[in-house]
OpenMM code with the backbone's topology and positions (N, CA, C; nanometers):
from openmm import Vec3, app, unit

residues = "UNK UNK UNK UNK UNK UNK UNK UNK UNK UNK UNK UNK UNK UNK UNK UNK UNK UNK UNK UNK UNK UNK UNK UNK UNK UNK UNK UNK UNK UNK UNK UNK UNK UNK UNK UNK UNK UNK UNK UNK UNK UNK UNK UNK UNK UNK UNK UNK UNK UNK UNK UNK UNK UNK UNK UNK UNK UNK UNK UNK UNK UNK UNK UNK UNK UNK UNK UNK UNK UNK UNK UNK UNK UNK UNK UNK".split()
positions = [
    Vec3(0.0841, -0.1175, 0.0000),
    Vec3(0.0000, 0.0000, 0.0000),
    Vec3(0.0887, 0.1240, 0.0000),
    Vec3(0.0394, 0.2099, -0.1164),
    Vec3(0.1538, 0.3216, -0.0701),
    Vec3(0.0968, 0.4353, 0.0058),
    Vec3(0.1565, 0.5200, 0.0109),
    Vec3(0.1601, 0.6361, 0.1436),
    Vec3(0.0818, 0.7494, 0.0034),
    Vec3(0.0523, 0.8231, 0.0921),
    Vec3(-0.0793, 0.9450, 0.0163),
    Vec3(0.0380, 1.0241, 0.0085),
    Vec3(0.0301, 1.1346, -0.1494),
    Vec3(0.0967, 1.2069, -0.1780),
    Vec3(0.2020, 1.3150, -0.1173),
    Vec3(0.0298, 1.3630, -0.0217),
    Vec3(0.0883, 1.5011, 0.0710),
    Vec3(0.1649, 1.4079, 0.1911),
    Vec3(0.1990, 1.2573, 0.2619),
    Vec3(0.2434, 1.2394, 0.3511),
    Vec3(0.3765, 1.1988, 0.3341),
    Vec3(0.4108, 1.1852, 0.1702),
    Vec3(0.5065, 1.1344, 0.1553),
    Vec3(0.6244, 1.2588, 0.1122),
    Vec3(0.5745, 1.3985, 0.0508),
    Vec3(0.6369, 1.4963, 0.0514),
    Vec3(0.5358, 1.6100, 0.0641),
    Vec3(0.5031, 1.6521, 0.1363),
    Vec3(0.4166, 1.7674, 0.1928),
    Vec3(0.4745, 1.8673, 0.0637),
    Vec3(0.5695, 1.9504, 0.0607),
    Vec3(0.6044, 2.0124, 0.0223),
    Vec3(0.5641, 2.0593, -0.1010),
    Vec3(0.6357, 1.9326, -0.1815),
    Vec3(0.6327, 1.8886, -0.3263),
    Vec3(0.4412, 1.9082, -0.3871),
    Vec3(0.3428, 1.8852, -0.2819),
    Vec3(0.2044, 1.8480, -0.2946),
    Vec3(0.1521, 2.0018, -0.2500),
    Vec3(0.1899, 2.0671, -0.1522),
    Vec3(0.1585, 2.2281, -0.1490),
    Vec3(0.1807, 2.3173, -0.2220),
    Vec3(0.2964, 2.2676, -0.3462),
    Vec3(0.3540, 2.3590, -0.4482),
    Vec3(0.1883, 2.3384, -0.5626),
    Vec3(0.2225, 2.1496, -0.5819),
    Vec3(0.1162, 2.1066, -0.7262),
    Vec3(-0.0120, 2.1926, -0.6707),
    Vec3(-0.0498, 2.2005, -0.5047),
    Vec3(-0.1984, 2.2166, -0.5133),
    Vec3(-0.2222, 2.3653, -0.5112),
    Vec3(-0.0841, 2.4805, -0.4633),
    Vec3(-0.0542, 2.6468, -0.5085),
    Vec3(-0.1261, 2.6388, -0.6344),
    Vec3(-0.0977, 2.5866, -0.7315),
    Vec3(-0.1237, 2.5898, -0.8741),
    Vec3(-0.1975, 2.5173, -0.9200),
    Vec3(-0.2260, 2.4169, -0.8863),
    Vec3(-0.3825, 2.3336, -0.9187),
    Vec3(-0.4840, 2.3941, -0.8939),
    Vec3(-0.4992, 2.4037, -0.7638),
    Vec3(-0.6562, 2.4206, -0.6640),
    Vec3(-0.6046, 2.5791, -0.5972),
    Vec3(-0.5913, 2.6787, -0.6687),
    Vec3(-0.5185, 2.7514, -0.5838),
    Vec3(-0.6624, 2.8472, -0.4348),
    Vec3(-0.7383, 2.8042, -0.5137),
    Vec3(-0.8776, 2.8548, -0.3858),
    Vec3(-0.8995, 2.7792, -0.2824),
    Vec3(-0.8654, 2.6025, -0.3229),
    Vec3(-0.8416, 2.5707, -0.1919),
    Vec3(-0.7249, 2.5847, -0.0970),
    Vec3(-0.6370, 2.6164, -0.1786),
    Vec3(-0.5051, 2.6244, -0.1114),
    Vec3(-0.5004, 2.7411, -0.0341),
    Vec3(-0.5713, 2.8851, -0.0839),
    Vec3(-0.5335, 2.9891, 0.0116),
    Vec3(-0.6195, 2.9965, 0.1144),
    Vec3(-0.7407, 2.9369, 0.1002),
    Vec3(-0.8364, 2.9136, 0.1583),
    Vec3(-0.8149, 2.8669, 0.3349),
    Vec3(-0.7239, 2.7376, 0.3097),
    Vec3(-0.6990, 2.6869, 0.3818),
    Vec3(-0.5551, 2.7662, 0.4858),
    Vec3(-0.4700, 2.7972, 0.3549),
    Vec3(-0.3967, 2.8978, 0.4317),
    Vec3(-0.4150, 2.9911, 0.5158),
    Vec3(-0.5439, 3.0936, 0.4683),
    Vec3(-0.5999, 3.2109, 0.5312),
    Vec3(-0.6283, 3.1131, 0.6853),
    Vec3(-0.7501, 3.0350, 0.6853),
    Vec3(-0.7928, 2.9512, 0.7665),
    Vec3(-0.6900, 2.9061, 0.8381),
    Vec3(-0.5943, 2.8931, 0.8374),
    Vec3(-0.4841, 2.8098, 0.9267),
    Vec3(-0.4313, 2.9447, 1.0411),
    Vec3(-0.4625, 3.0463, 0.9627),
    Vec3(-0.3655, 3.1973, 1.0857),
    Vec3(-0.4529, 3.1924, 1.1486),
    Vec3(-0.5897, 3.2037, 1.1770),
    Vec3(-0.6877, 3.2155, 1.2255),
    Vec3(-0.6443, 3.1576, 1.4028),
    Vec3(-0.6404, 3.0331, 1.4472),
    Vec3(-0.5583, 3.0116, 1.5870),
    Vec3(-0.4383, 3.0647, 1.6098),
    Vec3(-0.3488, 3.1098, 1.4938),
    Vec3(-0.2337, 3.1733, 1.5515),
    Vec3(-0.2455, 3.3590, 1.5448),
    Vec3(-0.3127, 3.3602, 1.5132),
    Vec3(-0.3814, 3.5231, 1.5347),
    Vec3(-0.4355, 3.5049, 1.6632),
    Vec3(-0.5242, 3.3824, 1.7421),
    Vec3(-0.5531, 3.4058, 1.8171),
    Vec3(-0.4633, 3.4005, 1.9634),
    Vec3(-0.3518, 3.3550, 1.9304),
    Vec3(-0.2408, 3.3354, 2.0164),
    Vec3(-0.1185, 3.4318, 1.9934),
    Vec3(-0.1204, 3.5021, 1.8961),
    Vec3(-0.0136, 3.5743, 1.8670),
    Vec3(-0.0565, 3.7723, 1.9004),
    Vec3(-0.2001, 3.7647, 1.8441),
    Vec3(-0.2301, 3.9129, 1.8303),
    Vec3(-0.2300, 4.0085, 1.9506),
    Vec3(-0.2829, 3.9240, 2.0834),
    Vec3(-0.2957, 3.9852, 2.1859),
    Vec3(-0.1927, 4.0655, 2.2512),
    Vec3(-0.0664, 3.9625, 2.2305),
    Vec3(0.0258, 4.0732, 2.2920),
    Vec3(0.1050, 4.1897, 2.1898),
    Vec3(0.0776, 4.1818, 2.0935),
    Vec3(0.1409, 4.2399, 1.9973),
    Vec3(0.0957, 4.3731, 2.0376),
    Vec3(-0.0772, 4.3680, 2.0268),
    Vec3(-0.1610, 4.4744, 2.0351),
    Vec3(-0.1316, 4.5488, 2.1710),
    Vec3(-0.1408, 4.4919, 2.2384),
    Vec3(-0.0800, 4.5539, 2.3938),
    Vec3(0.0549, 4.5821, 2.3933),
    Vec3(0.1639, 4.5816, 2.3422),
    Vec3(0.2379, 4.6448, 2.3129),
    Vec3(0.2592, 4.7647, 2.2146),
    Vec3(0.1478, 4.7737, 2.1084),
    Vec3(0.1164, 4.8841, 2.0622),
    Vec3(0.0648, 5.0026, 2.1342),
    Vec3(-0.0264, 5.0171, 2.2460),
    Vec3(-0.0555, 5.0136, 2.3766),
    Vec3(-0.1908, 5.0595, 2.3361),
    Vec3(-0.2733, 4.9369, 2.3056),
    Vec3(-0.3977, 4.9114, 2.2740),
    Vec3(-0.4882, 4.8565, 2.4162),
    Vec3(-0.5375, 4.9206, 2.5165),
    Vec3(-0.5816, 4.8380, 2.6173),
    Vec3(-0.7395, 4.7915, 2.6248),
    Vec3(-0.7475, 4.7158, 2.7126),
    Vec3(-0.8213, 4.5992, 2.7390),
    Vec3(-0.9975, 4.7036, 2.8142),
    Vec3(-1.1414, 4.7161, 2.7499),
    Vec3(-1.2145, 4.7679, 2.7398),
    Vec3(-1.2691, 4.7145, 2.9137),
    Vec3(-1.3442, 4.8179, 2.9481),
    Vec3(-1.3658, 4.7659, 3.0923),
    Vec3(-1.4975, 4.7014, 3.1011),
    Vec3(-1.5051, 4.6067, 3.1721),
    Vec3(-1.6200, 4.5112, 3.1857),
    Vec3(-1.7449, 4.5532, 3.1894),
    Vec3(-1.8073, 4.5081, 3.0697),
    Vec3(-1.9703, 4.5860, 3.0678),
    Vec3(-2.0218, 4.4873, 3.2063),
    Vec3(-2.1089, 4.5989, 3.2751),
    Vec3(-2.1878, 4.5717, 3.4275),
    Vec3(-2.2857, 4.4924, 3.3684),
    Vec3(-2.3281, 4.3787, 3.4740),
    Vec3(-2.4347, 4.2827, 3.4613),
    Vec3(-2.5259, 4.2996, 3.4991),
    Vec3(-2.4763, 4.4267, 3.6165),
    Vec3(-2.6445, 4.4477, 3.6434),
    Vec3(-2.6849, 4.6198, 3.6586),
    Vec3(-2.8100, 4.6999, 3.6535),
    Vec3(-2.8292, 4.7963, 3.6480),
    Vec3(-2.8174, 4.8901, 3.7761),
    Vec3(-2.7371, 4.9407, 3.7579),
    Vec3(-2.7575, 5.0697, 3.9278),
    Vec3(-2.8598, 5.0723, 3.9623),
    Vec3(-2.8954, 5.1011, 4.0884),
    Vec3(-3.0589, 5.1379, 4.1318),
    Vec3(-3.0315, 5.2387, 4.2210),
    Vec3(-3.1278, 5.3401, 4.1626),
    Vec3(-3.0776, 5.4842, 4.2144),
    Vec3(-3.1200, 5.4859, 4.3406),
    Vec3(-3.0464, 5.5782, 4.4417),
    Vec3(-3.1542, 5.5948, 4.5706),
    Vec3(-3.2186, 5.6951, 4.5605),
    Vec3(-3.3514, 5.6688, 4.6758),
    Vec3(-3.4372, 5.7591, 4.7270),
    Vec3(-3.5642, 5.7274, 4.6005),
    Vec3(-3.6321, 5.7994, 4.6025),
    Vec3(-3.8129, 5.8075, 4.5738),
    Vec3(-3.7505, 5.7827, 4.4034),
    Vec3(-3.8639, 5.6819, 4.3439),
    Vec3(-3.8609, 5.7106, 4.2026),
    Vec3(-3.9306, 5.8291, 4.1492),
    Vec3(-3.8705, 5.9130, 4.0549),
    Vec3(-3.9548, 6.0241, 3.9753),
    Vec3(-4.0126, 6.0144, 3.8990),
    Vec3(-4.1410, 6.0369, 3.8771),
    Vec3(-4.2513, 5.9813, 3.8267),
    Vec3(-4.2671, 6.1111, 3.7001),
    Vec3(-4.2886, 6.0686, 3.5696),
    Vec3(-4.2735, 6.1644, 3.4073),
    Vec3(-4.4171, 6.1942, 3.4569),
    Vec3(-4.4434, 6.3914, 3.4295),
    Vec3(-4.5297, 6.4144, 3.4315),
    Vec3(-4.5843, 6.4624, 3.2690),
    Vec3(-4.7311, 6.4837, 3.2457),
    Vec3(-4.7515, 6.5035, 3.0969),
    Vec3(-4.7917, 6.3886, 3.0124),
    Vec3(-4.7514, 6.2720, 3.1007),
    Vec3(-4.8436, 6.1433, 3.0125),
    Vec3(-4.9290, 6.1025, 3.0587),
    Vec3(-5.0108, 6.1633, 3.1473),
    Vec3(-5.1580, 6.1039, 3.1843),
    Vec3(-5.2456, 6.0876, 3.0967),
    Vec3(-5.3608, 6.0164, 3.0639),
    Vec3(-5.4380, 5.9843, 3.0106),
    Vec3(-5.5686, 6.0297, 3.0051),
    Vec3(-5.6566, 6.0918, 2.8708),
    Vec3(-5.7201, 6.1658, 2.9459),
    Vec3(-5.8464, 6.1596, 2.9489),
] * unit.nanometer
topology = app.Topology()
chain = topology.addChain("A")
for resn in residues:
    res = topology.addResidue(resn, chain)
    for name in ("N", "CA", "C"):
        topology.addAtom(name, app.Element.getBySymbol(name[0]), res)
């Protein structure tokens, strides 16, 4: 049984498929930075001195004292 193209020279098979299939090829390329963007970008950016947005609140303030009640929309 022999061994599949790309396992036997990767290389040689990323060049034929550059120029064969070249939409799947960049395709997959683009697709491949995608986890290393996600491991690489963060600190880059923070060294640009891009900082980190502050935590949207989960919950709503509640004001003190009496609620103020909108006057002018009564019903009539």
């Amino acid at each position: 049984m022999s061994t599949p193209q790309f396992w036997s020279t990767p290389l040689r098979y990323l060049r034929w498929a550059s120029h064969e299939k070249p939409a799947i090829f960049w395709s997959l390329v683009i697709g491949s930075m995608g986890p290393v963007a996600l491991v690489g970008l963060p600190p880059i950016r923070r060294a640009l001195g891009d900082v980190d947005p502050e935590p949207i609140p989960m919950s709503y303030p509640i004001p003190s004292g009496p609620r103020k009640i909108p006057r002018g929309y009564e019903d009539q």
